[in-house]
SELUMRO-816626 format. One record per residue: y, z, x of N, C-alpha, C, CB in turn; residue in three letters. Coordinates in steps of 0.05 Angstrom, whole numbers, plus 32768, in hexadecimal, padded with zeros to 4 digits. Glycine has a CB too. Example, Ala and Ser with C-alpha at 12.3 -4.5 7.8 and 13.67 -1.06 7.14 Angstrom:
% residues 2
+------+------+------+-------+-------+-------+------+------+------+-------+-------+-------+-------+
: n.py : n.pz : n.px : ca.py : ca.pz : ca.px : c.py : c.pz : c.px : cb.py : cb.pz : cb.px : marmi :
+------+------+------+-------+-------+-------+------+------+------+-------+-------+-------+-------+
: 7F8E : 809C : 8108 :  7FA6 :  809C :  80F6 : 7FBE : 809C : 8108 :  7FA7 :  80B5 :  80E2 :   ALA :
: 7FD3 : 808E : 8101 :  7FEB :  808F :  8111 : 8001 : 809D : 8102 :  7FF4 :  8072 :  811A :   SER :
+------+------+------+-------+-------+-------+------+------+------+-------+-------+-------+-------+
//
This chain:
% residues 169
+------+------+------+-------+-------+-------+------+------+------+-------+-------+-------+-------+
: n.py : n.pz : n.px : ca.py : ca.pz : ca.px : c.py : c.pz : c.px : cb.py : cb.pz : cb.px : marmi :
+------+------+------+-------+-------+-------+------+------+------+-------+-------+-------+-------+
: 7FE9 : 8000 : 8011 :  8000 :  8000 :  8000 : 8019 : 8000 : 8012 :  8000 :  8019 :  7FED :   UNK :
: 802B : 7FEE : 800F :  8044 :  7FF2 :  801B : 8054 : 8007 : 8018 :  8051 :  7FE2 :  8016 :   UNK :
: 8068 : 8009 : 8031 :  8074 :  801C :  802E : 8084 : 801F : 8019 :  807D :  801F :  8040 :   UNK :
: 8095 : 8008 : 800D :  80A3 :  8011 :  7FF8 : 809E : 8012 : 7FE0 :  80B2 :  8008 :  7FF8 :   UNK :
: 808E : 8005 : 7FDA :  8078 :  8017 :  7FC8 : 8071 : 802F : 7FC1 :  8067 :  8014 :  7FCE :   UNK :
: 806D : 803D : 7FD4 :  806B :  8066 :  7FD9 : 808B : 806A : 7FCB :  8068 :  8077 :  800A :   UNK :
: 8096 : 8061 : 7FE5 :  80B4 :  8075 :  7FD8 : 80BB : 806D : 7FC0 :  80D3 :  8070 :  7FE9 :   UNK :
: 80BD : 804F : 7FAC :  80BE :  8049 :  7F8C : 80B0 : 8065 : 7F82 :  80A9 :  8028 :  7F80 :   UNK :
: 809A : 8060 : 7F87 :  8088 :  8072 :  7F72 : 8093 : 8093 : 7F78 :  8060 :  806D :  7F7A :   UNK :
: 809E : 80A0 : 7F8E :  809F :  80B1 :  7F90 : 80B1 : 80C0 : 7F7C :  80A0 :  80B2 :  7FA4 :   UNK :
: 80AC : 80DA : 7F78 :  80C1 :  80E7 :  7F52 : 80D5 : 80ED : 7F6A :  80B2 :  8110 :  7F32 :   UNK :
: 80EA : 80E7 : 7F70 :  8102 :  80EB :  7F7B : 8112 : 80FA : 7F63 :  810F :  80CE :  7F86 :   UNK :
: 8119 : 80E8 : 7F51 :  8128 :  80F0 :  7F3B : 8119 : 8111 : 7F2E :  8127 :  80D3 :  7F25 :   UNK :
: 8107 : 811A : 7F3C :  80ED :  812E :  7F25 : 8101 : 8141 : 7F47 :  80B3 :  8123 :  7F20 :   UNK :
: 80F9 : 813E : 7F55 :  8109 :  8152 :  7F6C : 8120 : 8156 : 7F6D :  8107 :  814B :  7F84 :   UNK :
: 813B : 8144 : 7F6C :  8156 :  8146 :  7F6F : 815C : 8160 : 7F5C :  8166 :  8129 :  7F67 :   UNK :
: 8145 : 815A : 7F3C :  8154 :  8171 :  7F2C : 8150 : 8184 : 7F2B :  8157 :  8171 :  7F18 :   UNK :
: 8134 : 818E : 7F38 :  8126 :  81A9 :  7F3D : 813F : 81AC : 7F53 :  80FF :  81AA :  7F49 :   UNK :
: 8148 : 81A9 : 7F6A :  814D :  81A9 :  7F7F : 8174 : 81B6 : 7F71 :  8144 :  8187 :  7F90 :   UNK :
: 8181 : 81A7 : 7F59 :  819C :  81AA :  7F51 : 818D : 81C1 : 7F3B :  81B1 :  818A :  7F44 :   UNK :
: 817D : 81CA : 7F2F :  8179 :  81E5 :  7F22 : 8176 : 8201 : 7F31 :  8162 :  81E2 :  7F14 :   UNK :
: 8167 : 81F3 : 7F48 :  8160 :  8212 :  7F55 : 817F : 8215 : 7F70 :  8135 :  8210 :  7F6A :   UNK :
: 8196 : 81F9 : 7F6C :  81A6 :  81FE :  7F80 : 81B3 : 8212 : 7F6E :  81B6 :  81E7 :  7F8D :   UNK :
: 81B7 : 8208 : 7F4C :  81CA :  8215 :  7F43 : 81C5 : 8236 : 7F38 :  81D3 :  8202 :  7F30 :   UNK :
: 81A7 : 823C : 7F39 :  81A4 :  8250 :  7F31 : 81AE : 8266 : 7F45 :  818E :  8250 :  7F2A :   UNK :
: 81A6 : 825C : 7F5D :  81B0 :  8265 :  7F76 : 81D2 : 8271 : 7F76 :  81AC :  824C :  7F8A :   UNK :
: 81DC : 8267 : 7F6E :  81FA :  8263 :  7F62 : 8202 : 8274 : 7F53 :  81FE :  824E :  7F53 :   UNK :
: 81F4 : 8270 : 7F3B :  81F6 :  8280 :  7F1A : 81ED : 829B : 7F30 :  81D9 :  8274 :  7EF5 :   UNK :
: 81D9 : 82A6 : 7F36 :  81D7 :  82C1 :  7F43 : 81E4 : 82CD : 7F53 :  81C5 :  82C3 :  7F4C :   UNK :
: 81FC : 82BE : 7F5E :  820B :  82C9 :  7F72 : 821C : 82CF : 7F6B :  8211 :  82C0 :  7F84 :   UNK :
: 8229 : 82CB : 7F53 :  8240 :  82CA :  7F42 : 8236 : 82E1 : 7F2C :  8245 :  82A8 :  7F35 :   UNK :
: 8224 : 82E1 : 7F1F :  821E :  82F5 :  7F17 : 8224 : 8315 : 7F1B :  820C :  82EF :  7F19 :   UNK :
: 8233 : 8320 : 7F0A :  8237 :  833B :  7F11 : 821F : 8355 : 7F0C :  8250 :  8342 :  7F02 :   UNK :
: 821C : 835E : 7F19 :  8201 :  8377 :  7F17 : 81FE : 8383 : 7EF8 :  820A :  8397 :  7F2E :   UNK :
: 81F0 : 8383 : 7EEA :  81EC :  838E :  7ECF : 81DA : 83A7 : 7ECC :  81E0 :  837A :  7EBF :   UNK :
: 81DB : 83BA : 7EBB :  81D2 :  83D0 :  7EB9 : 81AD : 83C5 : 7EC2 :  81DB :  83DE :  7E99 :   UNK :
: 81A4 : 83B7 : 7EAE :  8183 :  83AF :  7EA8 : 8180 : 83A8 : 7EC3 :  817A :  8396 :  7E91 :   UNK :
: 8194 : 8396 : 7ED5 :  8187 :  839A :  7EF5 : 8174 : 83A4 : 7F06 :  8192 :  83A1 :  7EFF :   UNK :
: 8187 : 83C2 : 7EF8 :  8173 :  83DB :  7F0E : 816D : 83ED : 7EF9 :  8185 :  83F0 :  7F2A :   UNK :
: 8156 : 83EA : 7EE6 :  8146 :  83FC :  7EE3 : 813F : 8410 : 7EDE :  8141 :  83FE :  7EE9 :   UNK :
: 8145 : 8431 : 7ED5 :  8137 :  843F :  7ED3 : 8124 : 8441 : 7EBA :  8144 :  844F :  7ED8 :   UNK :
: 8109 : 844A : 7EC1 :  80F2 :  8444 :  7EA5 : 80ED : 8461 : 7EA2 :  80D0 :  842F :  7EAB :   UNK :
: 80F1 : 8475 : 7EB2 :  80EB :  849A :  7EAF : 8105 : 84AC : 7EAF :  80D9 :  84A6 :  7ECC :   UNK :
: 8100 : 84B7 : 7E97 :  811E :  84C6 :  7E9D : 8119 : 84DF : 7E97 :  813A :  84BD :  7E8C :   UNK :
: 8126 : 84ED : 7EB0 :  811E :  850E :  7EB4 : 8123 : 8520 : 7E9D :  8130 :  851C :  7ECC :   UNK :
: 8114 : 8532 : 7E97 :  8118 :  854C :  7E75 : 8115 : 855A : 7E87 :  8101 :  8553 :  7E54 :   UNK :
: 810F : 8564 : 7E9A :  8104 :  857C :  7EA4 : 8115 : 8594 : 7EA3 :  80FD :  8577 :  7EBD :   UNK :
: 8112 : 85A1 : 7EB3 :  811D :  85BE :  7EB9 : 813E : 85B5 : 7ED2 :  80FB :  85D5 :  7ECE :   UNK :
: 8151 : 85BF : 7ECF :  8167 :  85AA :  7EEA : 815E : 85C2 : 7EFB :  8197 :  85A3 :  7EE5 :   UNK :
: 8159 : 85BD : 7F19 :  8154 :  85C7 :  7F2C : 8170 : 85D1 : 7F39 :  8144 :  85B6 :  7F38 :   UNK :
: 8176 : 85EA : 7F47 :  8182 :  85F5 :  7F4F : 8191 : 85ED : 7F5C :  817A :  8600 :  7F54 :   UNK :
: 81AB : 85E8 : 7F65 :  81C0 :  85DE :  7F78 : 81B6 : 85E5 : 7F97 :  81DE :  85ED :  7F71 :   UNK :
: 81AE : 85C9 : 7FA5 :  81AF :  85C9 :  7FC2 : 81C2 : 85B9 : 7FD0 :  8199 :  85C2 :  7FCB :   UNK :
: 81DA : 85C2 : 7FD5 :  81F5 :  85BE :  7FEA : 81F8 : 85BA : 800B :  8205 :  85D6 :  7FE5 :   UNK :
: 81FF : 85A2 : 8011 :  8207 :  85A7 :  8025 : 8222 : 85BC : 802E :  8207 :  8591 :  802A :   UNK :
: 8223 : 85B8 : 8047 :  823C :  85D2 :  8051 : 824E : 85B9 : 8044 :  8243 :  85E0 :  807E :   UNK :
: 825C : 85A6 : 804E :  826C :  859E :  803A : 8275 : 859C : 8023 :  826B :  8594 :  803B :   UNK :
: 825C : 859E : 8010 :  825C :  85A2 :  7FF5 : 825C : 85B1 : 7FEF :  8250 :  859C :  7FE8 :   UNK :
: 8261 : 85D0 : 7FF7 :  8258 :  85E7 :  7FF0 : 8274 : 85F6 : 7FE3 :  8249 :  85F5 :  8009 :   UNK :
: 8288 : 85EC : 7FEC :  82A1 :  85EF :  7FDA : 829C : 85EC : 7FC0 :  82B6 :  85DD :  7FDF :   UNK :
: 8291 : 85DC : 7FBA :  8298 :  85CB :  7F9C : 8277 : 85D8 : 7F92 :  829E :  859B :  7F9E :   UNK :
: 8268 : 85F2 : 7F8E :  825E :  85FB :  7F81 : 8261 : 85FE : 7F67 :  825B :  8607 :  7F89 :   UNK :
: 8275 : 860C : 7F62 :  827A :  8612 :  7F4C : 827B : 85F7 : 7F31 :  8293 :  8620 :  7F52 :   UNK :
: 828A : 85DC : 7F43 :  828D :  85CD :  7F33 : 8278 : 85C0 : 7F2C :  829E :  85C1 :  7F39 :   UNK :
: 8266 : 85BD : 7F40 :  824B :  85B6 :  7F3A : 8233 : 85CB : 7F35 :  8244 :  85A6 :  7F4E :   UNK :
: 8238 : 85E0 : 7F35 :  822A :  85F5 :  7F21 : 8234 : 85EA : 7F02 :  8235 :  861A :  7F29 :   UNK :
: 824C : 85EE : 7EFC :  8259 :  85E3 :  7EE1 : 824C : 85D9 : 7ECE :  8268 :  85D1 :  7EE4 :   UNK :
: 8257 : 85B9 : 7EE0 :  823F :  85A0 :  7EDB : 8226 : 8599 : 7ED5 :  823B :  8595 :  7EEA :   UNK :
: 8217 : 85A9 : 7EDF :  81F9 :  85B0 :  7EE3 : 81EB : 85BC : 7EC1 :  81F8 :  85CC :  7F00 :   UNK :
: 8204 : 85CF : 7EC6 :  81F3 :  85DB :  7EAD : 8203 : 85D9 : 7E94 :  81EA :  85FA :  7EB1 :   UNK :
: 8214 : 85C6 : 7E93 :  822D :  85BA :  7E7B : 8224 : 85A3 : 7E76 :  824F :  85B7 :  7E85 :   UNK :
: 8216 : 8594 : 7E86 :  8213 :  8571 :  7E7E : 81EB : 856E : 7E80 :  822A :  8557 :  7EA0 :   UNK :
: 81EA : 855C : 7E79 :  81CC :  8553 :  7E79 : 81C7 : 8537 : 7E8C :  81C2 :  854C :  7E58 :   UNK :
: 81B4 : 853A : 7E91 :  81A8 :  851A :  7E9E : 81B8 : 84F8 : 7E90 :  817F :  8519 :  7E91 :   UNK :
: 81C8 : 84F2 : 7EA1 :  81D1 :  84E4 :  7E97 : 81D7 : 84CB : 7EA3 :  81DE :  84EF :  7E8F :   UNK :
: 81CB : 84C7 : 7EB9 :  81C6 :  84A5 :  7ECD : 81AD : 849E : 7EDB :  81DA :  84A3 :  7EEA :   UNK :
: 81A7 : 8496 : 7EE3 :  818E :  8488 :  7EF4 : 8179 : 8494 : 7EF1 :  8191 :  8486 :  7F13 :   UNK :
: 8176 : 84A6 : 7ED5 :  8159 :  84B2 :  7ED2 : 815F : 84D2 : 7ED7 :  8141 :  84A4 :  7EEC :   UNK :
: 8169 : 84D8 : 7EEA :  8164 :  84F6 :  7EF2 : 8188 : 84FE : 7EFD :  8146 :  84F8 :  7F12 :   UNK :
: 8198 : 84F6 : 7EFD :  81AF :  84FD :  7F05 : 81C4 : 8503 : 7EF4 :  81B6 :  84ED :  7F13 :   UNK :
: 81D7 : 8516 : 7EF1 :  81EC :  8520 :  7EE8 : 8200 : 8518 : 7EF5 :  81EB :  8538 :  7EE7 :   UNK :
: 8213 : 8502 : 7EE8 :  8224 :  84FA :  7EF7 : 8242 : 850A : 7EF0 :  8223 :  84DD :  7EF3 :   UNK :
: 8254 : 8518 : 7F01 :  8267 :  8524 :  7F00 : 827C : 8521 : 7F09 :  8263 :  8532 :  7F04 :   UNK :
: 829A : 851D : 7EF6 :  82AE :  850F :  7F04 : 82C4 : 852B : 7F02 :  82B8 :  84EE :  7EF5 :   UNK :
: 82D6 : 8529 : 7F0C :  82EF :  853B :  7F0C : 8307 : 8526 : 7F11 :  82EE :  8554 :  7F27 :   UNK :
: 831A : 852E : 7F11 :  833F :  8526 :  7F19 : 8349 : 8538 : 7F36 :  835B :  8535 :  7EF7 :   UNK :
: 834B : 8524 : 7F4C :  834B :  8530 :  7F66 : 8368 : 8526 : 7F75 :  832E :  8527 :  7F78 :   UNK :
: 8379 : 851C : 7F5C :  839E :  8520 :  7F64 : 83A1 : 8505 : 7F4A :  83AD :  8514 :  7F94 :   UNK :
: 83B7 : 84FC : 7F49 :  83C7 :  84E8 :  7F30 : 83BB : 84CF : 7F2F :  83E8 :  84E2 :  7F35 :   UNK :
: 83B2 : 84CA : 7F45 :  83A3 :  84AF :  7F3F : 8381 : 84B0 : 7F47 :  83B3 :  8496 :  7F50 :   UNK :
: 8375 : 84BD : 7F4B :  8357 :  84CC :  7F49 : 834B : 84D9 : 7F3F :  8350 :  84D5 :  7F52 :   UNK :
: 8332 : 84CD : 7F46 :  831D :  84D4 :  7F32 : 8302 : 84DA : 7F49 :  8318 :  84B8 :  7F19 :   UNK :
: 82F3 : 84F2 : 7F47 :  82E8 :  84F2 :  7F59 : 82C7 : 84F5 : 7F52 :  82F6 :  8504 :  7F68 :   UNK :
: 82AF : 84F4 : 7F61 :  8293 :  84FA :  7F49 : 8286 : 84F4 : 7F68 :  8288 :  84DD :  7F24 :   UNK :
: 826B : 84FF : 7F55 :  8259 :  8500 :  7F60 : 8243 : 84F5 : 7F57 :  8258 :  8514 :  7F64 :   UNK :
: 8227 : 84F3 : 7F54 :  820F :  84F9 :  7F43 : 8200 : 8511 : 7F53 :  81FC :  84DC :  7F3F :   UNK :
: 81F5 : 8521 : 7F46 :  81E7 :  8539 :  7F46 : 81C2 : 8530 : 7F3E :  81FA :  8550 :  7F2D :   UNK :
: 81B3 : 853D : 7F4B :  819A :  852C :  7F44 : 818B : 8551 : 7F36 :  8184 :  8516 :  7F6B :   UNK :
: 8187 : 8549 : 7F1E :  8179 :  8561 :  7F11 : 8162 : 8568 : 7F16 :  8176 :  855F :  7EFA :   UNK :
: 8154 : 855B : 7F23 :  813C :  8560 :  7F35 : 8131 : 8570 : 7F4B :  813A :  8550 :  7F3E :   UNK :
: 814B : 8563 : 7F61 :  814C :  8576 :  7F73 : 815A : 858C : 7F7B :  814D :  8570 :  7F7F :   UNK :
: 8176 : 8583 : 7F6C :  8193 :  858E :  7F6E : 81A4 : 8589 : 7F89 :  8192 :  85AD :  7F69 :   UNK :
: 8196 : 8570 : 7F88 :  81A8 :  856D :  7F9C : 81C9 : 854F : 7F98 :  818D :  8565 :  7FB7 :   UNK :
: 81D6 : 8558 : 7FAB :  81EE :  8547 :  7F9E : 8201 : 8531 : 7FAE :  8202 :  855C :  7F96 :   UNK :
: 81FD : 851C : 7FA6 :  81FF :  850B :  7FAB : 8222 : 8505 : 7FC2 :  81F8 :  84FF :  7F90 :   UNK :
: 8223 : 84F9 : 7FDD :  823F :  84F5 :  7FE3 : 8252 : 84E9 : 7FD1 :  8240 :  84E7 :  7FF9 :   UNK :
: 826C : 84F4 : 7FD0 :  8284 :  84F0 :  7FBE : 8284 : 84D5 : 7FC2 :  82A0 :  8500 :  7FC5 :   UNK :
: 828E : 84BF : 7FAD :  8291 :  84AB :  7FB3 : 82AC : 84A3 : 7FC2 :  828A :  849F :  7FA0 :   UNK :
: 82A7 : 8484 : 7FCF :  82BE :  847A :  7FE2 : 82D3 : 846F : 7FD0 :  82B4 :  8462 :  7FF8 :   UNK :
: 82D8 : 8477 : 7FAD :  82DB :  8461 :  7F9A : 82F2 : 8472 : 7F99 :  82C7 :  8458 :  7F80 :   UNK :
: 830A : 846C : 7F9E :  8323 :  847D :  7F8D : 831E : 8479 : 7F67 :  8348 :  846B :  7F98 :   UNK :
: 8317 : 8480 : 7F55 :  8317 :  8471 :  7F3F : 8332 : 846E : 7F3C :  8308 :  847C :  7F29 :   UNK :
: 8338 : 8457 : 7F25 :  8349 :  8455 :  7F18 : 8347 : 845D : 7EF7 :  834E :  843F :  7F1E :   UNK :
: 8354 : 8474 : 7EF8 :  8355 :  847E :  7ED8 : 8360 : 846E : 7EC5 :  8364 :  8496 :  7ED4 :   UNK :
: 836A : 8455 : 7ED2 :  837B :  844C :  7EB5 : 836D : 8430 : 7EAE :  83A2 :  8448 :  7EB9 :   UNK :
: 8357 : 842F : 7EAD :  8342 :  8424 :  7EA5 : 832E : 8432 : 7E91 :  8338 :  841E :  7EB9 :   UNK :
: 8326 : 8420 : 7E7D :  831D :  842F :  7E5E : 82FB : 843E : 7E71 :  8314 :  840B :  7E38 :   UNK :
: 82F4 : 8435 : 7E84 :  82D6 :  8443 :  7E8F : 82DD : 8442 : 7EAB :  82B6 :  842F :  7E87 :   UNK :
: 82E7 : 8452 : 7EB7 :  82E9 :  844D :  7ED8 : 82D7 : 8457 : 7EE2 :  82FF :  8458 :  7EE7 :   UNK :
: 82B7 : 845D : 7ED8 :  82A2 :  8462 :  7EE4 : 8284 : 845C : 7EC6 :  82AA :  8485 :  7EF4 :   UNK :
: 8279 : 8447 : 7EC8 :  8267 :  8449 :  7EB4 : 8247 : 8440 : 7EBB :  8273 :  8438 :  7E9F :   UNK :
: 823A : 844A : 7EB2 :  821D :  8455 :  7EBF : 820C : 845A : 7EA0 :  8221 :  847A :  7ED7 :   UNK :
: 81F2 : 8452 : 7EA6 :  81D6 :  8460 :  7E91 : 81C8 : 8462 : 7E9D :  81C7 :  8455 :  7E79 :   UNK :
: 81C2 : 8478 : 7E8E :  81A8 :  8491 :  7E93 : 8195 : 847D : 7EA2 :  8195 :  84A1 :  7E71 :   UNK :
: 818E : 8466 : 7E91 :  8175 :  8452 :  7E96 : 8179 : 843B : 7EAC :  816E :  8441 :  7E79 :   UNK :
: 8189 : 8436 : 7EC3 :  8195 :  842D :  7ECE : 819F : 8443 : 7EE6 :  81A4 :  8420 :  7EBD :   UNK :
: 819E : 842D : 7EF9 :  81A4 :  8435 :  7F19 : 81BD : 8439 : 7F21 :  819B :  8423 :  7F2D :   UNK :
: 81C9 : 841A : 7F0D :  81DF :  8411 :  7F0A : 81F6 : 841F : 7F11 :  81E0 :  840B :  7EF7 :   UNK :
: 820E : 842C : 7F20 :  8226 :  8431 :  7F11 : 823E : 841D : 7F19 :  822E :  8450 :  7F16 :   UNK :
: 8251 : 841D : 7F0B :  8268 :  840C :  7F0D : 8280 : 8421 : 7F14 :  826C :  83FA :  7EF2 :   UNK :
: 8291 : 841C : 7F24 :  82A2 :  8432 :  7F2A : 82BA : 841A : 7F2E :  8298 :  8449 :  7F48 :   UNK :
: 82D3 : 8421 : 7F17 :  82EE :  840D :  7F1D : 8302 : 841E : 7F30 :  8301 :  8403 :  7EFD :   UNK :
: 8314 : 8416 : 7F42 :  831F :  8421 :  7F54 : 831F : 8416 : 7F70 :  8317 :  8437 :  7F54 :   UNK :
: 832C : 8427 : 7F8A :  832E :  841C :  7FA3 : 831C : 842C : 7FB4 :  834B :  841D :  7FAD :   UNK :
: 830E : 841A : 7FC8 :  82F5 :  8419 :  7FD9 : 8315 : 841A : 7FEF :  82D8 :  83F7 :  7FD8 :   UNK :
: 8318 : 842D : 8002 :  8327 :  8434 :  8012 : 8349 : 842B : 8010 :  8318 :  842C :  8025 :   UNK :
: 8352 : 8416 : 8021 :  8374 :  840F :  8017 : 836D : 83F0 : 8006 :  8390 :  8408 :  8039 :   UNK :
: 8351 : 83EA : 7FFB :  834E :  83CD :  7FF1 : 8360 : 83D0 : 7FD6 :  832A :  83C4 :  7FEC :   UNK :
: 8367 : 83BF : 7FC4 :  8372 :  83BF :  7FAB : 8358 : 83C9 : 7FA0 :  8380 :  83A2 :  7F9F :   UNK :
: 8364 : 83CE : 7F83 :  8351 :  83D7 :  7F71 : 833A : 83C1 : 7F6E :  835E :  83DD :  7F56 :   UNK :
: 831B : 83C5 : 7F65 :  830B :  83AF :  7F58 : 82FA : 83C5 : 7F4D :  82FB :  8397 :  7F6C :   UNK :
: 82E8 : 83BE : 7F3F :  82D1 :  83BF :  7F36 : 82B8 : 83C4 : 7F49 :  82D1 :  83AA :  7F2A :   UNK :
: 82AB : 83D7 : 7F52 :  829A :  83D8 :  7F63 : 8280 : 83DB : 7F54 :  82A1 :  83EC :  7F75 :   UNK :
: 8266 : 83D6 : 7F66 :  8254 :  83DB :  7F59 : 8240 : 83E7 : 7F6F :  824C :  83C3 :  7F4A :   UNK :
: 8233 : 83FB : 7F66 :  821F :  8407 :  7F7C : 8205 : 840F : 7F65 :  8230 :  8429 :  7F8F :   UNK :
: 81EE : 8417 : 7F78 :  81DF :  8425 :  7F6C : 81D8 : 8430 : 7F88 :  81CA :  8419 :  7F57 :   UNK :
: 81C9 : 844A : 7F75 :  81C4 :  845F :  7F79 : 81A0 : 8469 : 7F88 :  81CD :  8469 :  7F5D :   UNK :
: 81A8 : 8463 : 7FA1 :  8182 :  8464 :  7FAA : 8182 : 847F : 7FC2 :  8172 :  843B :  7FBE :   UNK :
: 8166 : 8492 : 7FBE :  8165 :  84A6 :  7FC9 : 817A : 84B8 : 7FCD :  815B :  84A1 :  7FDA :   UNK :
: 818F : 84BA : 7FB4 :  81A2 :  84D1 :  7FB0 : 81C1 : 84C7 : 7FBE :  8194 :  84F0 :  7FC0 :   UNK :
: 81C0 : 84AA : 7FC9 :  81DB :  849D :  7FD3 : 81DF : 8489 : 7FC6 :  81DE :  8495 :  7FEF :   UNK :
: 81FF : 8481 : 7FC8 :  8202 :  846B :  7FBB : 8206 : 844A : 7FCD :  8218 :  8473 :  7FAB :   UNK :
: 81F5 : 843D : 7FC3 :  81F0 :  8420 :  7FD6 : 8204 : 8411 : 7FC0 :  81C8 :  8410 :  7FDA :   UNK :
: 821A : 8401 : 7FD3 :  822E :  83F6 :  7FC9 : 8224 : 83D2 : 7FC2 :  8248 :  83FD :  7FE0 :   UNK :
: 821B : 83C7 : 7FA7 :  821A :  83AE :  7FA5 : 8229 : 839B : 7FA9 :  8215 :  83AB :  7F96 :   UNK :
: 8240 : 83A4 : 7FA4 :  8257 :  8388 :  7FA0 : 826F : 838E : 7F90 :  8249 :  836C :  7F8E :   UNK :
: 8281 : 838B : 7F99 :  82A2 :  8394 :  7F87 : 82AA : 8372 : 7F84 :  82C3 :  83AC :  7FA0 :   UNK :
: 82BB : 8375 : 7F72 :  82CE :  835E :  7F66 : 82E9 : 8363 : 7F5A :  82C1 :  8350 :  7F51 :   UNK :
: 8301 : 8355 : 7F62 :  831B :  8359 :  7F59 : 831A : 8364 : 7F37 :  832A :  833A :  7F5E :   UNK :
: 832C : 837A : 7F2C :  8336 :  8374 :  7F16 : 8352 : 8369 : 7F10 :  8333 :  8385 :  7F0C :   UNK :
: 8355 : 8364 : 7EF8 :  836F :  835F :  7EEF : 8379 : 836C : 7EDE :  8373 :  834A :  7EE9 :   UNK :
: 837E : 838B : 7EEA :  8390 :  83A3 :  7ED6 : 83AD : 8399 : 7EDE :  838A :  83CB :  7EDF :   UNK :
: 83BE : 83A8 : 7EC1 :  83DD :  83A0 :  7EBD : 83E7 : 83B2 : 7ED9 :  83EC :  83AC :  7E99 :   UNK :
: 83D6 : 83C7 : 7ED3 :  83E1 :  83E3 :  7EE5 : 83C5 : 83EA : 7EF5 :  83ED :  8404 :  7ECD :   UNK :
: 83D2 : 83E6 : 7F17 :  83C0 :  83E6 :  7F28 : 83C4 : 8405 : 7F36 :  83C2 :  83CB :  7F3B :   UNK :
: 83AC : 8413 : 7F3B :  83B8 :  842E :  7F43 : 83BA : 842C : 7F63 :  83A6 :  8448 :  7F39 :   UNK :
: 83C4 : 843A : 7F76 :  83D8 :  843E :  7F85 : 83B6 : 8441 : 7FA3 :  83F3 :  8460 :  7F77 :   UNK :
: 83B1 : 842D : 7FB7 :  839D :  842E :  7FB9 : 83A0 : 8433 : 7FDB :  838F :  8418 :  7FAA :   UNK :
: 83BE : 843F : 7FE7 :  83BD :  8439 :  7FFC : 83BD : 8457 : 8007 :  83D1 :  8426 :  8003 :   UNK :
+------+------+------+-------+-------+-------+------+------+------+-------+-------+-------+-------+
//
């Protein structure tokens, strides 16, 4: 059989479009912003909340996380009590607390921004949290982390477009 023969018969046209679906899905997923159903949680802790274990750093803020502990219920990634306070005019400060061990999670790097309708939103059933505010002197965005072995692993931030940007320097 001749050569050009082979290449006629070959599905060229059956490849180009597998080849422009899987470029564009490639695409569509990068662009995609992180969603709760992402990450998962399928077990969510009832148990007994285990006793407060502090580092020397943390050991100031007992009280507030004694509070917490025994004022709020399981309420992110399955087993964590997530806890925020007001830490000067334009902050917002939190933690997650794991009812399990009691142990408590580093403060986040997120200045929130309070003048946003959710400047921190999270489920129980999900790893997920979203935290709006400034990641050091950056402008405000939208951050996204979850939450693995009691720290928070930062996914990906993106610009917002609030009227009123809070003060991020």
């Amino acid at each position: 059989m001749p050569l050009n023969r082979k290449i006629k018969s070959f599905p060229f046209p059956i490849i180009i479009g597998v080849l422009l679906v899987f470029s564009g899905s490639i695409v569509f997923a990068q662009k995609r912003l992180p969603r709760f159903d992402d990450y998962p949680v399928t077990q969510i802790y009832s148990g007994k909340v285990a006793p407060l274990k502090l580092t020397n750093s943390q050991e100031p803020e007992r009280e507030r996380f004694q509070w917490a502990m025994e004022n709020s219920k399981v309420d992110y990634a399955g087993h964590y009590i997530v806890h925020t306070w007001i830490c000067g005019s334009e902050c917002v400060a939190g933690v997650a607390i794991d009812a399990k061990t009691g142990r408590v999670s580093p403060w986040w790097e997120v200045r929130l921004n309070y003048r946003t309708e959710k400047p921190v939103d999270y489920k129980v059933n999900s790893s997920l949290i979203i935290l709006s505010g400034c990641r050091g002197d950056q402008k405000s965005e939208m951050h996204y982390y979850r939450i693995r072995k009691g720290r928070f692993v930062h996914l990906r931030s993106v610009p917002t477009k609030l009227r009123s940007e809070p003060d991020c320097s």
